[in-house]
BAMAR-316423 format. One record per atom (N, C-alpha, C): residue number from 1; x, z, y. Coordinates in Angstrom, 2 decimals. Example, Ala and Ser with C-alpha at 12.3 -4.5 7.8 and 13.67 -1.06 7.14 Angstrom:
REM residues 2
> 1:13.19:7.80:-5.69 .
> 1:12.30:7.80:-4.50 .
> 1:13.20:7.80:-3.30 .
> 2:12.85:7.08:-2.25 .
> 2:13.67:7.14:-1.06 .
> 2:12.90:7.87:0.03 .
***
This chain:
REM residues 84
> 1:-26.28:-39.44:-25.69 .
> 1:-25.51:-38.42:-26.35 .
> 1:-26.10:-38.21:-27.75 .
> 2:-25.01:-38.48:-28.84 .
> 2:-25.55:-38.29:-30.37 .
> 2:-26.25:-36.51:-30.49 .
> 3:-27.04:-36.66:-31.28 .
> 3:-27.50:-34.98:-31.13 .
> 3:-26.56:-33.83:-32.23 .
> 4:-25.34:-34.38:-33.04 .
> 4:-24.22:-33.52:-33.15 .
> 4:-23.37:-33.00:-31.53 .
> 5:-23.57:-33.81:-30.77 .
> 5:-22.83:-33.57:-29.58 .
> 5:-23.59:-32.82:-28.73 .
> 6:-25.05:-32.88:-28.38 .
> 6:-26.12:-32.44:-27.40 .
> 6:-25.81:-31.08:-27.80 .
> 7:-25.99:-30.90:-29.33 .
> 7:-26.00:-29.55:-30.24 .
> 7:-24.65:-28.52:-29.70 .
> 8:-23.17:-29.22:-29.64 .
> 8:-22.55:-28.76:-29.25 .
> 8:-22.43:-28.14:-28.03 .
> 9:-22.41:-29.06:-26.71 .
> 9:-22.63:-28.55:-25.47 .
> 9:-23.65:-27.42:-25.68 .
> 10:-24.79:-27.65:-26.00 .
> 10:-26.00:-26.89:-26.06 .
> 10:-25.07:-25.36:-26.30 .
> 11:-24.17:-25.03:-27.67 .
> 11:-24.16:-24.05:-28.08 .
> 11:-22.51:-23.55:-26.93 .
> 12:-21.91:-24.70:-26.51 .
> 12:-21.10:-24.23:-25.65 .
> 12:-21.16:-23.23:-24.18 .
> 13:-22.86:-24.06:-23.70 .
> 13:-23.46:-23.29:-22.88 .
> 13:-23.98:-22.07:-23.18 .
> 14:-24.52:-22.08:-24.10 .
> 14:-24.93:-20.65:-24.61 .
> 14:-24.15:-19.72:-24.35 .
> 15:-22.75:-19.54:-24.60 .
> 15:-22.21:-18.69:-24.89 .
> 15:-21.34:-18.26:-23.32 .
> 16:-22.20:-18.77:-22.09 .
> 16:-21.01:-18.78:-20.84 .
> 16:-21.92:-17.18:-20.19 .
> 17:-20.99:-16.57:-19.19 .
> 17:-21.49:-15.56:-18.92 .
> 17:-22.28:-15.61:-17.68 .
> 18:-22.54:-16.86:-17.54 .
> 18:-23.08:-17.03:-15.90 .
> 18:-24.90:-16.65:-16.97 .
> 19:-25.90:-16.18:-16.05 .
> 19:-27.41:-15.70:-16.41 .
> 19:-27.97:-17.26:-16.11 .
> 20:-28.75:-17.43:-17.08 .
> 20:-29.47:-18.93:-16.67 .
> 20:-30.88:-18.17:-16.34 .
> 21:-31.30:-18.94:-15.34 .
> 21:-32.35:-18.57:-14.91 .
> 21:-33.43:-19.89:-15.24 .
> 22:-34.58:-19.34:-15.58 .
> 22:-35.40:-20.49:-15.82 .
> 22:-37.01:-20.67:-15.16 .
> 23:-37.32:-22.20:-14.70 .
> 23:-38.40:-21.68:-13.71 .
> 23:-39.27:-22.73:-13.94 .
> 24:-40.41:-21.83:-14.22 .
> 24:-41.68:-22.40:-14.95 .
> 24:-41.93:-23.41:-14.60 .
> 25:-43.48:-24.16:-15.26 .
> 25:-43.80:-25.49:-15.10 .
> 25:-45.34:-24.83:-14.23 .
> 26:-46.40:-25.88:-14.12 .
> 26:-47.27:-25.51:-13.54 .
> 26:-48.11:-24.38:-13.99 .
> 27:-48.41:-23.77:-14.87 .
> 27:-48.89:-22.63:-15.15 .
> 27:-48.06:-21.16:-14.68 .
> 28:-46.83:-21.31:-14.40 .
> 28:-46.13:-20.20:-13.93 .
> 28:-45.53:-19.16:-14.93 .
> 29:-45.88:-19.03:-15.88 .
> 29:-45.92:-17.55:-16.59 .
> 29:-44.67:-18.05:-17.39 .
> 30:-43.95:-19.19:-17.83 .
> 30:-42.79:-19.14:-17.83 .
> 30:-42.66:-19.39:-19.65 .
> 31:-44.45:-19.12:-19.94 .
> 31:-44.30:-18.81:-21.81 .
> 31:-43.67:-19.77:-23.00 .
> 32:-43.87:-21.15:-21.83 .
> 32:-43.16:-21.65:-22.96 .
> 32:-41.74:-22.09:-23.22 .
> 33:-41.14:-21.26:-22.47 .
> 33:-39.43:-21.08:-22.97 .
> 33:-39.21:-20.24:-23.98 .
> 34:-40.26:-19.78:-24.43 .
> 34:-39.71:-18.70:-26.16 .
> 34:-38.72:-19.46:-26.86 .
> 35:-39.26:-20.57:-27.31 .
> 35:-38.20:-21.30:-27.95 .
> 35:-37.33:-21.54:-28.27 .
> 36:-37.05:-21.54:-26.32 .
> 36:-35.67:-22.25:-26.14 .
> 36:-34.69:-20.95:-26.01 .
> 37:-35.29:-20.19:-25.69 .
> 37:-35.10:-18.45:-25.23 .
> 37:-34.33:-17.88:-26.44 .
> 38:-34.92:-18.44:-27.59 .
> 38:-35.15:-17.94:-29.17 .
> 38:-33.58:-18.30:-29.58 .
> 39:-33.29:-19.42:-29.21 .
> 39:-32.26:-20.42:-29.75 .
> 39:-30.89:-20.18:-28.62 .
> 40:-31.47:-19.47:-27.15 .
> 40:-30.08:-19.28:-26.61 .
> 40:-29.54:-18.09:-26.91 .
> 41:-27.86:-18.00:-26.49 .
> 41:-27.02:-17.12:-26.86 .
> 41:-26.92:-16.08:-25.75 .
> 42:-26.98:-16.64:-24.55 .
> 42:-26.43:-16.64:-23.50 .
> 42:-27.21:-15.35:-22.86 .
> 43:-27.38:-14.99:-21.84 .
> 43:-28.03:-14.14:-20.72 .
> 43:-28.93:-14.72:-20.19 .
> 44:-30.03:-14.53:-19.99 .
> 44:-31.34:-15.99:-19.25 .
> 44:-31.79:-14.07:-18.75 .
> 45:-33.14:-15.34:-17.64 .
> 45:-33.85:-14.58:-16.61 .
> 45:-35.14:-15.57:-16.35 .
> 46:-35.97:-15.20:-16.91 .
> 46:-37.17:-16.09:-16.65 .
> 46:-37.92:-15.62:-15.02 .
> 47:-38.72:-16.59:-14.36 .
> 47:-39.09:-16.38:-13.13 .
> 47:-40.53:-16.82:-13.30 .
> 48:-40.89:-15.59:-13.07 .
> 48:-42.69:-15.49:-13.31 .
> 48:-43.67:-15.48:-12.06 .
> 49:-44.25:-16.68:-11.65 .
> 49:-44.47:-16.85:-10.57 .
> 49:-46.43:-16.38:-10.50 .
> 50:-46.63:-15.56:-9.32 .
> 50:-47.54:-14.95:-9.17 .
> 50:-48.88:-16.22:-9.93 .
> 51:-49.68:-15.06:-10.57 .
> 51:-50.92:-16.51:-11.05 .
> 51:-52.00:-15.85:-10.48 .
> 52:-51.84:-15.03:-9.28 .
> 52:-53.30:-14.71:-8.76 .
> 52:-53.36:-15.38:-7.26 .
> 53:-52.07:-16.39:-6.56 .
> 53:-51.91:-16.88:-5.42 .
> 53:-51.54:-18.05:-5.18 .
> 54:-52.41:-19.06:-4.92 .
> 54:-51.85:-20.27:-4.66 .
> 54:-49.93:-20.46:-3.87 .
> 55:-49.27:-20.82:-4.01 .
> 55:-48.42:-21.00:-3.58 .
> 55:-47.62:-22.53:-3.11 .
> 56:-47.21:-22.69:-1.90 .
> 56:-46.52:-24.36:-2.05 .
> 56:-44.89:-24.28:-2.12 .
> 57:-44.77:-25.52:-2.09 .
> 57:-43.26:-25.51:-2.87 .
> 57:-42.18:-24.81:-1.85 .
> 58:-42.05:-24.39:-0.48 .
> 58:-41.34:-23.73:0.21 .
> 58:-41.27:-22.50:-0.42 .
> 59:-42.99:-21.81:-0.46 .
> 59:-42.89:-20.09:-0.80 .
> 59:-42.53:-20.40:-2.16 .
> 60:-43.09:-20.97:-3.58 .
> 60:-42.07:-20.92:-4.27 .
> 60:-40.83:-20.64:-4.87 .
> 61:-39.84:-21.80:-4.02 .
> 61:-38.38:-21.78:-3.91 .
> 61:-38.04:-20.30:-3.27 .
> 62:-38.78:-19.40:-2.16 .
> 62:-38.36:-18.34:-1.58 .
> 62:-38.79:-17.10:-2.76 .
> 63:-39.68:-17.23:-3.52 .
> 63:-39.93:-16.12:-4.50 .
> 63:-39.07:-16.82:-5.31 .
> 64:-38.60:-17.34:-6.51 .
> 64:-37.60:-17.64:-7.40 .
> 64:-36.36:-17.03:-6.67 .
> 65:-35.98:-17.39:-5.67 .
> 65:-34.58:-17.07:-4.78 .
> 65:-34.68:-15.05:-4.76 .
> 66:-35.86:-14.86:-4.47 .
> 66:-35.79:-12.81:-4.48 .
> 66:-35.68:-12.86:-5.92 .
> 67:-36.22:-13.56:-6.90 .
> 67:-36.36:-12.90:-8.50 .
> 67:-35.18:-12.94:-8.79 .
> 68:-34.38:-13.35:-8.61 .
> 68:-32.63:-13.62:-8.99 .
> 68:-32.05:-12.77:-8.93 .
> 69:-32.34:-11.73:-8.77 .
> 69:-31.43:-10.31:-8.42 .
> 69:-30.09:-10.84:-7.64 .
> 70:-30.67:-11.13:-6.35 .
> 70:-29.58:-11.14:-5.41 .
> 70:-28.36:-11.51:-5.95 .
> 71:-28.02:-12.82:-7.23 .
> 71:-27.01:-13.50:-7.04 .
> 71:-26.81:-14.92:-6.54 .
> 72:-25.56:-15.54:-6.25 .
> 72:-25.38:-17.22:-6.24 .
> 72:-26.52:-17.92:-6.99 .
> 73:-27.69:-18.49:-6.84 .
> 73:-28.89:-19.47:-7.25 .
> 73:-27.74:-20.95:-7.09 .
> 74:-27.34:-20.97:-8.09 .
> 74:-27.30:-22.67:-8.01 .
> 74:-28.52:-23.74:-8.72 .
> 75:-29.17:-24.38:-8.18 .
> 75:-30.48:-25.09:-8.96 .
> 75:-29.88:-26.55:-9.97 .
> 76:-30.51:-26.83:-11.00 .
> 76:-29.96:-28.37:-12.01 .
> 76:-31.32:-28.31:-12.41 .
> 77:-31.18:-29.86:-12.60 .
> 77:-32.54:-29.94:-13.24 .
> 77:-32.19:-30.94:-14.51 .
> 78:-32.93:-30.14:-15.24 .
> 78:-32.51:-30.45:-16.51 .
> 78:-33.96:-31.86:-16.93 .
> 79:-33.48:-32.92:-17.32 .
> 79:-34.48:-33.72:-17.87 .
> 79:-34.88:-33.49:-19.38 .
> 80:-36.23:-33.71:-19.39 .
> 80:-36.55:-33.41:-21.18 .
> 80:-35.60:-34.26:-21.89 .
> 81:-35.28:-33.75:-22.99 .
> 81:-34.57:-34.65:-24.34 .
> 81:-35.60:-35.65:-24.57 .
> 82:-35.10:-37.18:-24.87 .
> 82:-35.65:-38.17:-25.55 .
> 82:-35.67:-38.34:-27.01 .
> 83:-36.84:-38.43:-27.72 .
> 83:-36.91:-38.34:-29.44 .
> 83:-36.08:-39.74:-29.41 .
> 84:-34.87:-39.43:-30.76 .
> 84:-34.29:-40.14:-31.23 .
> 84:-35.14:-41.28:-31.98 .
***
C-alpha cells in the first residue's frame, strides 16, 4: 500500500465512532502509543496492564476484556508498517 493511501485509510479510521482500544507491548504501561494517540481522531482506550504482577497470557486477555468498559472486544492485530 503506497503511503498516500495507508495515510488515507489511516485518517478514514480515525474518524469512525467505534473506541479503539489499544494493548500494550511487554512493559504494559501502554506509553508508547502517545504518538499514535497524538495523530488519532478517533475515541481510543488504552489498557494498562498491572506492573506489580506477573501475569500469563489467559489472565491477560481476561483483564484487557474487564478494562473495556463492558463493550463488544473485537481483537486485529495490526502488523508494524515497513520503511519504504
Amino acid at each position: 500500500m503506497a503511503n498516500g493511501a495507508r495515510r488515507k485509510s489511516f485518517q478514514a479510521l480515525s474518524r469512525m465512532k467505534t473506541t479503539l482500544v489499544l494493548l500494550p507491548g511487554m512493559d504494559g504501561t501502554g506509553d508508547l502509543f502517545a504518538p499514535f494517540i497524538a495523530a488519532w481522531k478517533g475515541p481510543v482506550h488504552v489498557v494498562r496492564y498491572p506492573t506489580d504482577t506477573a501475569l500469563n497470557y489467559q489472565e491477560l486477555t481476561a483483564f484487557a476484556r474487564r478494562a473495556n468498559m463492558s463493550k463488544p472486544l473485537k481483537l486485529t492485530h495490526a502488523k508494524p508498517l515497513q520503511a519504504a
